[in-house]
C-alpha positions as CSV (number, residue, x, y, z in Angstrom):
1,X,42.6,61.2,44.0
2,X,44.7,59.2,46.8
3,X,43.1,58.4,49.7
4,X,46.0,60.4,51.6
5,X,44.4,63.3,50.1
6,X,41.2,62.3,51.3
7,X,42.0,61.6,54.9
8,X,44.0,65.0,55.7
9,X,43.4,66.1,58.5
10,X,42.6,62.8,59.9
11,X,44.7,60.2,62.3
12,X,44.2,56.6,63.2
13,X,43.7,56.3,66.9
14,X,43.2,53.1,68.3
15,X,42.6,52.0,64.9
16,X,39.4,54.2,64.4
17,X,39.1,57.0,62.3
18,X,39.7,60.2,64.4
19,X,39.6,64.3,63.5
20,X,42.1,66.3,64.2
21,X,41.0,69.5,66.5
22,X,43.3,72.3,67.5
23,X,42.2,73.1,71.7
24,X,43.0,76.7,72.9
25,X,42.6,79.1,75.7
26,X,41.8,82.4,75.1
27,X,43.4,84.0,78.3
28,X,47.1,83.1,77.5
29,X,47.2,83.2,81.4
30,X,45.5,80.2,81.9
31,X,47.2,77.9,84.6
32,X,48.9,75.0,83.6
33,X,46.6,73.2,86.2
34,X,44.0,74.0,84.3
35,X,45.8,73.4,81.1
36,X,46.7,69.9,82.2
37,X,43.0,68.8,83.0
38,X,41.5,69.6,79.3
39,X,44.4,67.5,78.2
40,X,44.1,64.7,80.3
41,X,40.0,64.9,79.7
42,X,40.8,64.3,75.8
43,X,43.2,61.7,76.6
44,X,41.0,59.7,79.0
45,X,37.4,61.4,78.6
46,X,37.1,61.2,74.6
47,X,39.9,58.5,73.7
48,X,42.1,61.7,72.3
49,X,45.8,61.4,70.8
50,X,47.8,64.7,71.8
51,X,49.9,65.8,68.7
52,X,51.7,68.9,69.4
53,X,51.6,71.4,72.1
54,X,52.3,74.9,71.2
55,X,54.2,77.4,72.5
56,X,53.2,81.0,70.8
57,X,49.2,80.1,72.0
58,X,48.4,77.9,75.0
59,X,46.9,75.3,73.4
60,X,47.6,71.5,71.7
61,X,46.4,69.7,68.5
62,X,44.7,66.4,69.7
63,X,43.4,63.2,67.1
64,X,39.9,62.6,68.8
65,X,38.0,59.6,67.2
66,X,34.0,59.9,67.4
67,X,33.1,63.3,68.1
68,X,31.3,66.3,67.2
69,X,33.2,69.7,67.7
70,X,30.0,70.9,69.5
71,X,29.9,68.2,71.8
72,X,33.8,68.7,72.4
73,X,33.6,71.8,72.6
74,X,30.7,72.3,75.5
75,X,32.4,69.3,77.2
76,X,35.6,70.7,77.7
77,X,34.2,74.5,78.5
78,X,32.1,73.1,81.2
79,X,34.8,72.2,83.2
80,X,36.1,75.6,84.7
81,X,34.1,78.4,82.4
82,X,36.6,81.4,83.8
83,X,39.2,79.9,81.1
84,X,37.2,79.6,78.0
85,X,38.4,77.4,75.7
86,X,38.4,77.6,71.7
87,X,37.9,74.2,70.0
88,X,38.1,73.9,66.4
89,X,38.3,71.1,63.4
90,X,42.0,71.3,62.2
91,X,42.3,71.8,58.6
92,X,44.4,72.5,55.6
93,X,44.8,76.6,55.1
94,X,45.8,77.8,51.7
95,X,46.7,81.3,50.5
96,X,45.5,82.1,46.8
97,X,47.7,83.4,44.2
């Protein structure tokens, strides 16, 4: 097996091994204010690489290094609980044949 294969879903940020999570709002309403903050928190809070912002959901794929999706994800709710956000481990999806 290659260590590629090994490491998917995995990104070298400030050369330490980090996870990928995919961060989302529920209420597609959620300000950009609001928005803005939980990015600049991964950024600055958690050491976090922002990926790709999408544009179907409200929501971004960030590289975190160091942290434990239940830790991320009660950090980042805290901060204003009328937008709740979703925070999960990104990973490969594949369809069976």
């Amino acid at each position: 097996m290659k260590l590629s294969s090994i490491v998917f879903g995995a990104t070298m940020v400030m050369g330490v091994l980090a996870d990928d999570y995919i961060i989302s709002f529920r209420n597609l309403n959620t300000p950009d204010s609001v928005y803005n903050k939980v990015k600049q928190n991964v950024v600055k809070k958690f050491k976090g690489k922002i990926l790709n912002e999408y544009t179907i959901i409200k929501g971004f794929t960030a590289s975190i290094p160091n942290v434990d999706v239940k830790v991320l994800d009660m950090n980042l709710n805290e901060e204003d609980s009328s937008y709740p956000i979703v925070v999960e481990k990104d990973s490969t999806v594949t369809i069976a044949e």
